[in-house]
C-alpha positions as CSV (number, residue, x, y, z in Angstrom):
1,X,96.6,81.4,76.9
2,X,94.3,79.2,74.9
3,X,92.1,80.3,72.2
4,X,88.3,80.1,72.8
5,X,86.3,78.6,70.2
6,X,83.3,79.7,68.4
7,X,80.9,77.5,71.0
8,X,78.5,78.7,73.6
9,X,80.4,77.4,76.2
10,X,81.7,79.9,79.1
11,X,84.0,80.4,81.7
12,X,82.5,80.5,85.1
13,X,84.1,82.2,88.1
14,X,85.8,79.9,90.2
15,X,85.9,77.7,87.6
16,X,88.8,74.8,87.1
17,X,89.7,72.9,83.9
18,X,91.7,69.8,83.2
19,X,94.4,70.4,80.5
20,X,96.0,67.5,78.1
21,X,99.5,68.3,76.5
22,X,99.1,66.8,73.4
23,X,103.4,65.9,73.0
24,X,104.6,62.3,73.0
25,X,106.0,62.9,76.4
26,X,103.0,64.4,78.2
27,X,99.3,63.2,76.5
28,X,99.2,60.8,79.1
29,X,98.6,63.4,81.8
30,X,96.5,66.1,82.8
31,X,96.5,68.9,85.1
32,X,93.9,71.0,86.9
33,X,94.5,74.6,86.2
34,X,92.0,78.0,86.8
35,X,90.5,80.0,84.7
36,X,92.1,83.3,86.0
37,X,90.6,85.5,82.9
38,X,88.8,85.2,79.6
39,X,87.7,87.4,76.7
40,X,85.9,86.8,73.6
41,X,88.3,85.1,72.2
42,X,91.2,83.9,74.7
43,X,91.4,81.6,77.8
44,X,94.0,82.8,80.1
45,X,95.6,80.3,83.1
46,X,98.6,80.8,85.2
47,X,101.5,78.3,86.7
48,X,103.9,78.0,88.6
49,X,107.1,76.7,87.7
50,X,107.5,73.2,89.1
51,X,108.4,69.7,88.0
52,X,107.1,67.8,85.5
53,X,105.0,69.7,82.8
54,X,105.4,73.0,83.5
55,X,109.1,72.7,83.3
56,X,109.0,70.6,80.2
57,X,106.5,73.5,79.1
58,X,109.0,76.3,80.7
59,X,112.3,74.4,78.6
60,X,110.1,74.3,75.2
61,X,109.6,78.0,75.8
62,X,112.9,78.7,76.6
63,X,114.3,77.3,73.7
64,X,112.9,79.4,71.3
65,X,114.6,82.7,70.4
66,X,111.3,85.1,70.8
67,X,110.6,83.1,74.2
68,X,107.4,81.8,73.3
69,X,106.0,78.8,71.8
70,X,102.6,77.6,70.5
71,X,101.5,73.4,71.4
72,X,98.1,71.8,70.9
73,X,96.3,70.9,74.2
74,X,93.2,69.1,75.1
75,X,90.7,71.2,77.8
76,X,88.5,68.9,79.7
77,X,85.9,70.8,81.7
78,X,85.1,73.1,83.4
79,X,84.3,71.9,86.8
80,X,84.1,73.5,89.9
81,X,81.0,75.8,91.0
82,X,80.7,79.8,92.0
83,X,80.4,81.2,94.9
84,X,77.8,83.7,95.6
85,X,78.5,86.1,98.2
86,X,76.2,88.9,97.8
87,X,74.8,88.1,101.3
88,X,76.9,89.3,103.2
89,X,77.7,92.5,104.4
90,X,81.7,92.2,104.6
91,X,84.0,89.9,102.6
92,X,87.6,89.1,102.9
93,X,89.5,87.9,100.0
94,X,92.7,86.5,101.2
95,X,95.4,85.2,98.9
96,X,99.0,83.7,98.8
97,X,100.9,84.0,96.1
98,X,99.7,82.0,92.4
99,X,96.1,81.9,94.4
100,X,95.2,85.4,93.4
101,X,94.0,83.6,90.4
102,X,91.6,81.4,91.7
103,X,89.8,84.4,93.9
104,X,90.3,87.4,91.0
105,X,86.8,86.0,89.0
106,X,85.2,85.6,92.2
107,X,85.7,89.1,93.1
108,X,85.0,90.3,89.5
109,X,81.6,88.8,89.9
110,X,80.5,89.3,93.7
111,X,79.9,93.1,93.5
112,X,76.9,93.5,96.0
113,X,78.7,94.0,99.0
114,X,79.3,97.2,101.5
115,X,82.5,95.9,102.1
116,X,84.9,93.7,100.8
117,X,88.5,93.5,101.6
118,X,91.4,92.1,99.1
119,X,94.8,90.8,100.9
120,X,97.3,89.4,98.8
121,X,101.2,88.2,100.3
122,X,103.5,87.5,97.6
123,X,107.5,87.0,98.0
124,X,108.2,90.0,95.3
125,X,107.2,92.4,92.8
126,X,107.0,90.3,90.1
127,X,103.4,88.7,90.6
128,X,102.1,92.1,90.2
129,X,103.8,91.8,86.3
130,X,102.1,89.0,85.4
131,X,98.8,89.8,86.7
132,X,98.6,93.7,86.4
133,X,95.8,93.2,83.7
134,X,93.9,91.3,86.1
135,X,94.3,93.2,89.1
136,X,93.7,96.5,87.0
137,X,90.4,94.4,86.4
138,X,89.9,94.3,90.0
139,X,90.8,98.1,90.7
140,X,88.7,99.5,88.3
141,X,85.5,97.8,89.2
142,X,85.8,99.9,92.2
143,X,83.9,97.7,94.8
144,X,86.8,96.5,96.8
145,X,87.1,98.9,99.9
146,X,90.6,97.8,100.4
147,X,93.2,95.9,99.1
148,X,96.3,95.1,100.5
149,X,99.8,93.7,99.0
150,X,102.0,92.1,101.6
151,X,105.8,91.7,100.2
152,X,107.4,89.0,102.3
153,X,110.9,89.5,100.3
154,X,112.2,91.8,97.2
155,X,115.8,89.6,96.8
156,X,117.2,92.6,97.7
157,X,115.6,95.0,95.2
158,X,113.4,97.9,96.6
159,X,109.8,98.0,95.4
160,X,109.4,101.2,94.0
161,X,106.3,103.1,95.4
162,X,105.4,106.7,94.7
163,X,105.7,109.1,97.7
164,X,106.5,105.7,99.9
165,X,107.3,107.7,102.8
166,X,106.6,104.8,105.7
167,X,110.0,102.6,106.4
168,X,107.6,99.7,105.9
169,X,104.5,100.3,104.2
170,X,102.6,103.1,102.1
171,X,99.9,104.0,99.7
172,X,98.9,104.8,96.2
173,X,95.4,106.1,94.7
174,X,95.0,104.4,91.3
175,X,91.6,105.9,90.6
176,X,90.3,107.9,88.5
177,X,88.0,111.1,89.6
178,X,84.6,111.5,90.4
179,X,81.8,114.8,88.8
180,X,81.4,115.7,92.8
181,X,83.0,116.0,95.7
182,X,80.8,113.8,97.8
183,X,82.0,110.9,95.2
184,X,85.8,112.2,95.4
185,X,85.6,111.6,98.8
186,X,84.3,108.4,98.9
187,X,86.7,107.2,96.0
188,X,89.7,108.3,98.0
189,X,88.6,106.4,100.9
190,X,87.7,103.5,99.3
191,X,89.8,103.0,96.0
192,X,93.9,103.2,97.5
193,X,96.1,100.1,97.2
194,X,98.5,99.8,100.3
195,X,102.2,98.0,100.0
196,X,103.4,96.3,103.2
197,X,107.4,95.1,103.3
198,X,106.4,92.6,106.0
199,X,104.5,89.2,106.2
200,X,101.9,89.8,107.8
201,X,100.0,88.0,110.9
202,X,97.0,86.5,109.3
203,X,95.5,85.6,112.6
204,X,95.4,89.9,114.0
205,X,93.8,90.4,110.6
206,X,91.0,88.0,110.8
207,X,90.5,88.5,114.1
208,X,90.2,93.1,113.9
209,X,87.5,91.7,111.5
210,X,85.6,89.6,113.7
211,X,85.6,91.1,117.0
212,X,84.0,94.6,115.0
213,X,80.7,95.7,116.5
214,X,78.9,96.1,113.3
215,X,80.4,93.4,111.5
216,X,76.8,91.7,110.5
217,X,77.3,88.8,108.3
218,X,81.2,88.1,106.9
219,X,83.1,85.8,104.5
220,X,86.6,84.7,104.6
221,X,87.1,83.7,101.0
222,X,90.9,82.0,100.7
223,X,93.5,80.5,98.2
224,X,97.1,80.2,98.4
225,X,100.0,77.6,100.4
226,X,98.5,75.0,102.6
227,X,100.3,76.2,105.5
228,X,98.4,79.8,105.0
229,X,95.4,78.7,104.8
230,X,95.3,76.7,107.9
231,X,96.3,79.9,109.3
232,X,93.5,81.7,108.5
233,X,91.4,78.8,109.4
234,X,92.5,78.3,113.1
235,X,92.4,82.0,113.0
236,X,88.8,82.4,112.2
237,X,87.5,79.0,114.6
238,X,89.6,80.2,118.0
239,X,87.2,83.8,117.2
240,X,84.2,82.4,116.7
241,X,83.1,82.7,120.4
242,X,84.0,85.8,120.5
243,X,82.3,88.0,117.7
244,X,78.8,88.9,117.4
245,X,79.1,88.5,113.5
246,X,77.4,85.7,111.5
247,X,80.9,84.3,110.1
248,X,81.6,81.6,107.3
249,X,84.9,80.2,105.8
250,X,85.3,79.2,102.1
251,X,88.2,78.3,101.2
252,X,89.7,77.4,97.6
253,X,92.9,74.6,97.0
254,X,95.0,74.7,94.2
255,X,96.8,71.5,95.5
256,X,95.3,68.0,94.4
Protein backbone atom coordinates (compact mmCIF):
# COMPACT_ATOMS: atom_id res chain seq x y z
CA UNK A 1 0.00 0.00 0.00
CA UNK A 2 1.50 3.38 -0.90
CA UNK A 3 0.19 6.63 0.03
CA UNK A 4 -1.12 8.87 -2.82
CA UNK A 5 -0.02 12.33 -2.81
CA UNK A 6 -1.78 15.50 -3.06
CA UNK A 7 -1.10 15.65 -7.16
CA UNK A 8 -3.60 15.35 -9.91
CA UNK A 9 -2.22 12.34 -11.03
CA UNK A 10 -4.56 9.02 -11.25
CA UNK A 11 -4.75 5.57 -11.43
CA UNK A 12 -6.03 4.25 -14.59
CA UNK A 13 -7.50 0.69 -15.02
CA UNK A 14 -5.17 -1.62 -16.25
CA UNK A 15 -2.63 0.45 -15.29
CA UNK A 16 1.13 -0.86 -14.30
CA UNK A 17 3.81 1.05 -12.36
CA UNK A 18 7.51 0.55 -11.91
CA UNK A 19 8.48 0.57 -8.11
CA UNK A 20 12.20 1.51 -6.70
CA UNK A 21 13.03 0.09 -3.06
CA UNK A 22 14.85 2.74 -1.88
CA UNK A 23 17.35 0.12 0.75
CA UNK A 24 21.11 -0.20 0.04
CA UNK A 25 20.44 -3.59 -1.17
CA UNK A 26 17.57 -2.97 -3.66
CA UNK A 27 17.63 0.91 -5.28
CA UNK A 28 19.29 -0.47 -8.05
CA UNK A 29 16.14 -2.39 -9.21
CA UNK A 30 12.71 -1.99 -10.11
CA UNK A 31 9.74 -3.98 -10.59
CA UNK A 32 6.56 -3.73 -12.56
CA UNK A 33 3.62 -4.14 -10.31
CA UNK A 34 -0.49 -3.24 -10.95
CA UNK A 35 -2.42 -1.02 -9.57
CA UNK A 36 -5.14 -3.48 -8.18
CA UNK A 37 -7.07 -0.62 -6.16
CA UNK A 38 -6.88 3.07 -5.09
CA UNK A 39 -8.70 5.56 -2.92
CA UNK A 40 -8.21 9.09 -2.18
CA UNK A 41 -5.55 8.63 -0.44
CA UNK A 42 -3.86 5.07 -0.83
CA UNK A 43 -2.25 3.03 -3.72
CA UNK A 44 -2.86 -0.59 -3.20
CA UNK A 45 -0.62 -3.48 -5.30
CA UNK A 46 -0.27 -7.08 -4.66
CA UNK A 47 2.79 -9.83 -4.91
CA UNK A 48 3.57 -12.80 -4.83
CA UNK A 49 6.13 -14.30 -2.77
CA UNK A 50 9.14 -15.02 -4.82
CA UNK A 51 12.86 -14.44 -4.93
CA UNK A 52 14.64 -11.51 -4.83
CA UNK A 53 12.65 -8.38 -3.50
CA UNK A 54 9.68 -9.62 -2.42
CA UNK A 55 11.35 -11.98 -0.12
CA UNK A 56 13.72 -9.45 1.09
CA UNK A 57 10.42 -7.29 1.46
CA UNK A 58 8.54 -10.57 3.08
CA UNK A 59 11.81 -11.14 5.74
CA UNK A 60 11.75 -7.18 6.67
CA UNK A 61 8.11 -7.79 7.46
CA UNK A 62 8.59 -10.70 9.22
CA UNK A 63 10.87 -9.50 11.47
CA UNK A 64 8.96 -7.08 13.05
CA UNK A 65 6.74 -8.13 16.05
CA UNK A 66 3.27 -6.34 14.67
CA UNK A 67 4.12 -8.05 11.11
CA UNK A 68 4.38 -4.94 9.25
CA UNK A 69 6.84 -2.57 8.25
CA UNK A 70 6.90 0.89 6.51
CA UNK A 71 10.14 1.60 3.67
CA UNK A 72 10.47 4.56 1.26
CA UNK A 73 10.01 3.55 -2.47
CA UNK A 74 10.27 5.37 -5.74
CA UNK A 75 6.93 4.86 -8.29
CA UNK A 76 7.82 5.35 -11.80
CA UNK A 77 4.76 5.58 -14.06
CA UNK A 78 2.00 4.56 -14.73
CA UNK A 79 2.14 2.90 -18.07
CA UNK A 80 0.02 0.66 -19.69
CA UNK A 81 -3.37 1.73 -21.40
CA UNK A 82 -7.31 0.73 -20.73
CA UNK A 83 -9.31 -1.32 -22.32
CA UNK A 84 -12.68 -0.36 -23.41
CA UNK A 85 -15.10 -3.03 -23.85
CA UNK A 86 -18.40 -1.47 -23.84
CA UNK A 87 -18.88 -2.84 -27.39
CA UNK A 88 -19.51 -5.86 -26.87
CA UNK A 89 -22.40 -7.76 -25.99
CA UNK A 90 -20.67 -10.64 -23.76
CA UNK A 91 -17.33 -10.44 -21.86
CA UNK A 92 -15.34 -13.04 -20.23
CA UNK A 93 -12.94 -12.18 -17.50
CA UNK A 94 -10.69 -15.08 -16.91
CA UNK A 95 -8.12 -15.09 -14.23
CA UNK A 96 -5.39 -17.32 -12.54
CA UNK A 97 -4.41 -16.77 -9.42
CA UNK A 98 -2.32 -13.09 -8.41
CA UNK A 99 -3.98 -11.97 -12.06
CA UNK A 100 -7.35 -11.18 -10.50
CA UNK A 101 -5.59 -7.97 -9.98
CA UNK A 102 -4.68 -6.87 -13.14
CA UNK A 103 -8.47 -7.61 -14.54
CA UNK A 104 -10.45 -6.27 -11.14
CA UNK A 105 -10.11 -2.30 -12.47
CA UNK A 106 -10.91 -3.38 -15.76
CA UNK A 107 -14.13 -4.85 -14.66
CA UNK A 108 -14.78 -1.96 -12.23
CA UNK A 109 -14.81 0.34 -15.13
CA UNK A 110 -16.34 -1.71 -18.26
CA UNK A 111 -19.98 -1.60 -16.96
CA UNK A 112 -21.92 -1.36 -20.32
CA UNK A 113 -22.36 -4.81 -21.14
CA UNK A 114 -25.48 -7.34 -21.17
CA UNK A 115 -23.23 -9.91 -20.09
CA UNK A 116 -20.05 -10.34 -18.60
CA UNK A 117 -18.70 -13.33 -17.06
CA UNK A 118 -15.86 -13.44 -14.09
CA UNK A 119 -13.80 -16.93 -13.75
CA UNK A 120 -11.23 -16.95 -11.29
CA UNK A 121 -8.94 -20.57 -10.46
CA UNK A 122 -6.96 -20.15 -7.49
CA UNK A 123 -5.11 -23.21 -5.43
CA UNK A 124 -7.05 -22.16 -1.95
CA UNK A 125 -9.07 -20.01 0.01
CA UNK A 126 -6.70 -17.68 0.95
CA UNK A 127 -6.70 -15.34 -2.21
CA UNK A 128 -10.21 -14.62 -1.40
CA UNK A 129 -8.55 -13.04 2.14
CA UNK A 130 -6.44 -10.82 0.61
CA UNK A 131 -8.65 -9.53 -1.99
CA UNK A 132 -12.26 -9.74 -0.34
CA UNK A 133 -12.30 -5.78 -0.50
CA UNK A 134 -11.71 -5.95 -4.04
CA UNK A 135 -13.90 -8.54 -5.07
CA UNK A 136 -16.68 -7.10 -2.65
CA UNK A 137 -15.96 -4.10 -5.13
CA UNK A 138 -16.72 -6.22 -7.95
CA UNK A 139 -19.93 -7.90 -6.39
CA UNK A 140 -21.61 -4.94 -5.47
CA UNK A 141 -21.37 -3.13 -8.67
CA UNK A 142 -23.71 -5.76 -9.79
CA UNK A 143 -22.98 -5.91 -13.56
CA UNK A 144 -21.20 -9.19 -13.61
CA UNK A 145 -23.83 -11.92 -14.62
CA UNK A 146 -21.65 -14.54 -13.20
CA UNK A 147 -18.65 -15.21 -11.45
CA UNK A 148 -17.06 -18.21 -10.89
CA UNK A 149 -14.20 -19.47 -8.21
CA UNK A 150 -12.48 -22.56 -9.26
CA UNK A 151 -10.37 -24.14 -6.17
CA UNK A 152 -7.78 -26.40 -7.72
CA UNK A 153 -6.50 -27.50 -3.93
CA UNK A 154 -7.58 -26.50 -0.11
CA UNK A 155 -4.15 -28.41 1.48
CA UNK A 156 -6.50 -30.50 2.90
CA UNK A 157 -8.84 -27.92 4.56
CA UNK A 158 -12.51 -27.75 3.40
CA UNK A 159 -13.77 -24.41 2.10
CA UNK A 160 -16.50 -23.59 4.06
CA UNK A 161 -19.65 -22.70 1.90
CA UNK A 162 -23.16 -22.02 3.26
CA UNK A 163 -25.80 -24.73 2.34
CA UNK A 164 -22.76 -26.37 0.00
CA UNK A 165 -24.84 -29.26 -0.71
CA UNK A 166 -23.11 -30.45 -4.23
CA UNK A 167 -19.92 -32.94 -3.50
CA UNK A 168 -18.14 -30.53 -5.78
CA UNK A 169 -19.50 -27.24 -6.28
CA UNK A 170 -22.28 -24.80 -4.91
CA UNK A 171 -23.71 -21.34 -4.57
CA UNK A 172 -24.12 -18.28 -2.51
CA UNK A 173 -26.27 -15.01 -3.08
CA UNK A 174 -24.20 -12.12 -1.67
CA UNK A 175 -26.73 -9.41 -2.74
CA UNK A 176 -28.64 -7.33 -1.30
CA UNK A 177 -32.58 -6.97 -2.18
CA UNK A 178 -34.33 -5.17 -4.65
CA UNK A 179 -38.14 -2.59 -3.97
CA UNK A 180 -39.81 -5.27 -6.62
CA UNK A 181 -40.04 -8.46 -7.51
CA UNK A 182 -39.29 -8.07 -11.12
CA UNK A 183 -35.73 -6.71 -9.82
CA UNK A 184 -35.56 -9.61 -7.05
CA UNK A 185 -35.68 -11.81 -9.72
CA UNK A 186 -33.30 -10.52 -11.93
CA UNK A 187 -30.77 -9.99 -8.94
CA UNK A 188 -31.05 -13.66 -8.01
CA UNK A 189 -30.32 -14.72 -11.42
CA UNK A 190 -27.66 -12.55 -12.00
CA UNK A 191 -25.79 -11.63 -8.62
CA UNK A 192 -24.78 -15.57 -7.03
CA UNK A 193 -21.08 -16.44 -6.72
CA UNK A 194 -20.49 -20.25 -7.54
CA UNK A 195 -17.45 -22.37 -5.78
CA UNK A 196 -16.09 -25.26 -7.92
CA UNK A 197 -13.54 -27.99 -5.96
CA UNK A 198 -12.08 -28.77 -9.40
CA UNK A 199 -9.74 -27.16 -12.09
CA UNK A 200 -11.60 -26.56 -14.47
CA UNK A 201 -11.31 -27.16 -18.50
CA UNK A 202 -10.71 -23.80 -19.77
CA UNK A 203 -11.04 -24.90 -23.34
CA UNK A 204 -15.29 -26.46 -22.71
CA UNK A 205 -15.62 -23.00 -21.12
CA UNK A 206 -14.52 -20.83 -23.94
CA UNK A 207 -15.88 -22.94 -26.30
CA UNK A 208 -20.10 -23.22 -24.57
CA UNK A 209 -19.33 -19.41 -25.13
CA UNK A 210 -18.57 -19.36 -28.64
CA UNK A 211 -20.54 -21.85 -30.30
CA UNK A 212 -23.99 -19.87 -28.55
CA UNK A 213 -26.43 -18.73 -31.13
CA UNK A 214 -26.88 -15.31 -29.96
CA UNK A 215 -23.53 -14.71 -28.88
CA UNK A 216 -23.14 -11.31 -31.00
CA UNK A 217 -19.85 -9.68 -30.35
CA UNK A 218 -17.55 -11.36 -27.28
CA UNK A 219 -14.31 -10.60 -25.33
CA UNK A 220 -12.01 -12.93 -23.73
CA UNK A 221 -10.19 -10.64 -21.33
CA UNK A 222 -7.19 -12.87 -19.49
CA UNK A 223 -4.44 -12.66 -16.75
CA UNK A 224 -2.84 -15.29 -14.87
CA UNK A 225 0.22 -18.37 -15.44
CA UNK A 226 1.62 -18.54 -18.92
CA UNK A 227 0.57 -22.02 -19.31
CA UNK A 228 -3.22 -20.82 -18.71
CA UNK A 229 -3.30 -18.44 -20.80
CA UNK A 230 -2.15 -20.26 -23.82
CA UNK A 231 -4.92 -22.37 -22.86
CA UNK A 232 -7.49 -20.14 -23.34
CA UNK A 233 -5.75 -18.93 -26.36
CA UNK A 234 -5.63 -22.25 -28.42
CA UNK A 235 -9.05 -22.56 -26.96
CA UNK A 236 -10.54 -19.56 -28.51
CA UNK A 237 -8.42 -19.86 -32.27
CA UNK A 238 -9.42 -23.96 -32.81
CA UNK A 239 -13.42 -22.20 -32.30
CA UNK A 240 -13.13 -19.49 -34.40
CA UNK A 241 -14.51 -21.39 -37.46
CA UNK A 242 -17.05 -22.55 -35.72
CA UNK A 243 -19.07 -19.65 -34.01
CA UNK A 244 -21.18 -17.16 -35.65
CA UNK A 245 -19.92 -14.58 -32.95
CA UNK A 246 -17.66 -11.60 -33.68
CA UNK A 247 -14.81 -12.83 -31.12
CA UNK A 248 -11.55 -10.97 -29.85
CA UNK A 249 -8.82 -12.03 -27.35
CA UNK A 250 -7.06 -9.56 -25.02
CA UNK A 251 -4.96 -10.87 -22.93
CA UNK A 252 -2.84 -9.18 -19.93
CA UNK A 253 0.96 -10.64 -18.66
CA UNK A 254 2.21 -10.13 -15.47
CA UNK A 255 5.51 -11.89 -16.50
CA UNK A 256 8.40 -9.59 -18.01
Amino acid sequence: MFPRSKSKWKPKPGGYIFMYVLRYDLFWQSHPFTIADFDDEHLIVYAAVKQGITAVLKNAIEAQSEKECTTPVLLEGQYGSRLRLGSYATVVYIAGGLGITALSQTILSNTEQKQSKLIWVITDKYPLEWFSEQLRKIKDLGTLTQIDIYYTRTHGESVKVPNSSPANSSTKTLYGTCASSQCNKEVSAITALNFHYYKPELRLLVSNEMIKEDAGTIAFVTCGPGSMSDGVRVAVSDQLLNSVARVDYFEENYSW
